[in-house]
OpenMM code with the backbone's topology and positions (N, CA, C; nanometers):
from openmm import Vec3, app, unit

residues = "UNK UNK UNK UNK UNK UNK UNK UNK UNK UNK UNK UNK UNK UNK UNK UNK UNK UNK UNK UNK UNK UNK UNK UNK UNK UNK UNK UNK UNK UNK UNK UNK UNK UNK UNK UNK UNK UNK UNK UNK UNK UNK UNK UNK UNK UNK UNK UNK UNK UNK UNK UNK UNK UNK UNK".split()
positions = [
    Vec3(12.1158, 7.8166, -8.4064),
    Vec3(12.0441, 7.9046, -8.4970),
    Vec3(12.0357, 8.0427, -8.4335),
    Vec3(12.0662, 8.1070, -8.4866),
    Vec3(12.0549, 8.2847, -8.4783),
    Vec3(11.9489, 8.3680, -8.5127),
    Vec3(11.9158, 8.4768, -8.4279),
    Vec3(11.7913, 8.5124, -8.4940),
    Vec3(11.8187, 8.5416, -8.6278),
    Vec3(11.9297, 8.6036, -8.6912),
    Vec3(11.9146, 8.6396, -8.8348),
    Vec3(11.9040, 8.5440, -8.9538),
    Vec3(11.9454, 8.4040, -8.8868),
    Vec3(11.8895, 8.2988, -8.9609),
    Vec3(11.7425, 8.2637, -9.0124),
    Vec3(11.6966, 8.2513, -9.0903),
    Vec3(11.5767, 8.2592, -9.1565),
    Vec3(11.5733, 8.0856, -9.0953),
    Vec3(11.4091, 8.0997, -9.0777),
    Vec3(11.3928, 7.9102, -8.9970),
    Vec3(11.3558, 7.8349, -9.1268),
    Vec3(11.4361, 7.7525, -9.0432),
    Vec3(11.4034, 7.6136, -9.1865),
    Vec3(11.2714, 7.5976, -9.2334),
    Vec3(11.1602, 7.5459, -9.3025),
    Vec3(11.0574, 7.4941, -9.3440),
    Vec3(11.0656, 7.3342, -9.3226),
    Vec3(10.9556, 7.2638, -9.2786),
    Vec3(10.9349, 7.1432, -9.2846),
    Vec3(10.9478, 7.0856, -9.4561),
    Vec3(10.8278, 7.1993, -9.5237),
    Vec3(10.8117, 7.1654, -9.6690),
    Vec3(10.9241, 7.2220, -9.7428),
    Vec3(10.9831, 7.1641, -9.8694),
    Vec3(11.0824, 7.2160, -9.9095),
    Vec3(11.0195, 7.3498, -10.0345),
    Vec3(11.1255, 7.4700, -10.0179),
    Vec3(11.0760, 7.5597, -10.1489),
    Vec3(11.0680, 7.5598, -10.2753),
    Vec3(11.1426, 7.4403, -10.3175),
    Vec3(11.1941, 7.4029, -10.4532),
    Vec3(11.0997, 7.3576, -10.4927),
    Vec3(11.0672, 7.3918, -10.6240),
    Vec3(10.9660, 7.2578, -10.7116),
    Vec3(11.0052, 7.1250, -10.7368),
    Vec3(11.1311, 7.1225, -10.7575),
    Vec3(11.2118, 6.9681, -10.8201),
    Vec3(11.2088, 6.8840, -10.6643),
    Vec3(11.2298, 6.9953, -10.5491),
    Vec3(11.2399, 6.8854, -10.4324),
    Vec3(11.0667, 6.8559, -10.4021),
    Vec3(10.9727, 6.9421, -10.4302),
    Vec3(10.8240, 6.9574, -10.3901),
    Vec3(10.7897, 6.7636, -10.4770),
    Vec3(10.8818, 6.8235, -10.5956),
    Vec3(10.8057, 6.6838, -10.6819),
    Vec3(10.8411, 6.5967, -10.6318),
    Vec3(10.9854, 6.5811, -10.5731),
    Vec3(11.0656, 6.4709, -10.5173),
    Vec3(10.9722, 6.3993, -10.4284),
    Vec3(10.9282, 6.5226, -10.3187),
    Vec3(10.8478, 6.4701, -10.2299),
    Vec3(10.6803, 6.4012, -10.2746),
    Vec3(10.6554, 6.4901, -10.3581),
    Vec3(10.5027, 6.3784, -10.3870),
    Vec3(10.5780, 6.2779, -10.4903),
    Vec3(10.6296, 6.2313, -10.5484),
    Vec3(10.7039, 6.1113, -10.6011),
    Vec3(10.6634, 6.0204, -10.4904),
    Vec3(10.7586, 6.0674, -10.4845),
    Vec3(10.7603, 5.9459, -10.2940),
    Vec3(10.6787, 5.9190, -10.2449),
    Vec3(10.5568, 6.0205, -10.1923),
    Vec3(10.4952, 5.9973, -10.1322),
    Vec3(10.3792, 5.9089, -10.2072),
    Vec3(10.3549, 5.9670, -10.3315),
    Vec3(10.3165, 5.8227, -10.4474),
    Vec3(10.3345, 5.7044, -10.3966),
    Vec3(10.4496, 5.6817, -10.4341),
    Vec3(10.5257, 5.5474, -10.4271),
    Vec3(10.5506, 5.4781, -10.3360),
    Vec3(10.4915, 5.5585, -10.1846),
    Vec3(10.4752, 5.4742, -10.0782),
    Vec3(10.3305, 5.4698, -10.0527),
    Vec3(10.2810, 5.5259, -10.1102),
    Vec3(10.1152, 5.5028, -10.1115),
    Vec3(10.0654, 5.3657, -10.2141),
    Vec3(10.1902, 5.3457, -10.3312),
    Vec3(10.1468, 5.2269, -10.4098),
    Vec3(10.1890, 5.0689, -10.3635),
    Vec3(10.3116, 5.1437, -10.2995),
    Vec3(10.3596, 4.9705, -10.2343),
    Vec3(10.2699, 4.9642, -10.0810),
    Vec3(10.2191, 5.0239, -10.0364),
    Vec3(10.1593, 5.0278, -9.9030),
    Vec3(10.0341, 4.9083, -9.9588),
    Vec3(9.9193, 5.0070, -10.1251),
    Vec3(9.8674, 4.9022, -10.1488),
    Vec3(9.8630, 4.7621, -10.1813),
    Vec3(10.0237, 4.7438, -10.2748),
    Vec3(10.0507, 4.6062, -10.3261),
    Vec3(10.0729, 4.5546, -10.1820),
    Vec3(10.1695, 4.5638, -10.0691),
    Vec3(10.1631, 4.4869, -9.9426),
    Vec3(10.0271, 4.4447, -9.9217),
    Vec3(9.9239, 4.5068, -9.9156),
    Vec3(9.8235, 4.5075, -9.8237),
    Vec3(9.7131, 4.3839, -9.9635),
    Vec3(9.7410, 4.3736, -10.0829),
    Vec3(9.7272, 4.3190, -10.1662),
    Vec3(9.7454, 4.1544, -10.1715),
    Vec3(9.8989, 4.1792, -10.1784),
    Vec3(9.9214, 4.0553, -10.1254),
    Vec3(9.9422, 3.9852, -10.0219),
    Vec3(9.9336, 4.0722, -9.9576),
    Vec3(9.8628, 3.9290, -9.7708),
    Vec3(9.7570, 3.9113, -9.7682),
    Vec3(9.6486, 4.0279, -9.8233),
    Vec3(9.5011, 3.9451, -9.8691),
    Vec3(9.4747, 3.7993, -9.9575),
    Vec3(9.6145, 3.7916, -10.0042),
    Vec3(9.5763, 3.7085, -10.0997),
    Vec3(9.6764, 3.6001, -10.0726),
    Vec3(9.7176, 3.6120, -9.9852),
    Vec3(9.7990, 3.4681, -9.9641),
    Vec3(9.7456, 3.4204, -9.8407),
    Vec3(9.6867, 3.5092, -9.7227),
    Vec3(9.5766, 3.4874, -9.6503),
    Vec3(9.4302, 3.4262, -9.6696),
    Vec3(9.3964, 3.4284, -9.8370),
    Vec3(9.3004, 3.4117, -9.8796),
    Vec3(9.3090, 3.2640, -9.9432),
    Vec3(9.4481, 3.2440, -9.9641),
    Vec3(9.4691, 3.1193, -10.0363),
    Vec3(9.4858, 3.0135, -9.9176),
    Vec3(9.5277, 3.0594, -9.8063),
    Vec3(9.5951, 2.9705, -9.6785),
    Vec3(9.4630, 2.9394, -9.6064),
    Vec3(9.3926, 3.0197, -9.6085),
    Vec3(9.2179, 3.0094, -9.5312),
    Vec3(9.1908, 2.8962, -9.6253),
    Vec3(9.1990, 2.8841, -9.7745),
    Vec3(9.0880, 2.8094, -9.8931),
    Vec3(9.1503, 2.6751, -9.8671),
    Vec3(9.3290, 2.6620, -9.8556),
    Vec3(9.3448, 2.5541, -9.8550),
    Vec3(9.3541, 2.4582, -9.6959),
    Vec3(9.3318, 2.5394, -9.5927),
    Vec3(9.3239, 2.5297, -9.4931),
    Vec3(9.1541, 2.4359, -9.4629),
    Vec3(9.1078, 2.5389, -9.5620),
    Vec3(8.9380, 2.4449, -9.5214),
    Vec3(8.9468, 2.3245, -9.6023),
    Vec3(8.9982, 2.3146, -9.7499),
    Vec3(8.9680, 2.2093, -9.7726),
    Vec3(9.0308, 2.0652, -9.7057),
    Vec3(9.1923, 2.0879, -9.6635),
    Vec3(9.2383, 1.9849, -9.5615),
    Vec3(9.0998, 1.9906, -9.4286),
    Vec3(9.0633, 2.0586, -9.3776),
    Vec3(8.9447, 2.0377, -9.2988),
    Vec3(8.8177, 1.9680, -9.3096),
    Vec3(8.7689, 1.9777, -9.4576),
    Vec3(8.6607, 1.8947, -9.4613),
    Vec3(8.7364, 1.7404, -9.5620),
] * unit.nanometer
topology = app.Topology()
chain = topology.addChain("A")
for resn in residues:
    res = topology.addResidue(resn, chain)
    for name in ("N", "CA", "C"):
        topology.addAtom(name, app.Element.getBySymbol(name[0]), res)
């Protein structure tokens, strides 16, 4: 890179790429919850059937 090169940005300038990026970042914020969803709940089912073989 040269000084007359203008420096890159982390964030992009574009709107279509700006959206790209909160898209995404959406959409890893929604599957982050469904993961975290369903191991509660298969954790929740493995604990229930876990106790009842116990008693």
């Amino acid at each position: 890179m040269n000084a007359l090169e203008p420096r890159r940005r982390w964030w992009p300038r574009s709107v279509r790429a700006r959206a790209a990026l909160a898209a995404a970042s959406a959409a890893a914020v929604v599957l982050v919850g469904i993961g975290w969803w369903v191991h509660r709940d298969v954790y929740r089912q493995s604990m229930d059937t876990t106790t009842a073989q116990a008693q």
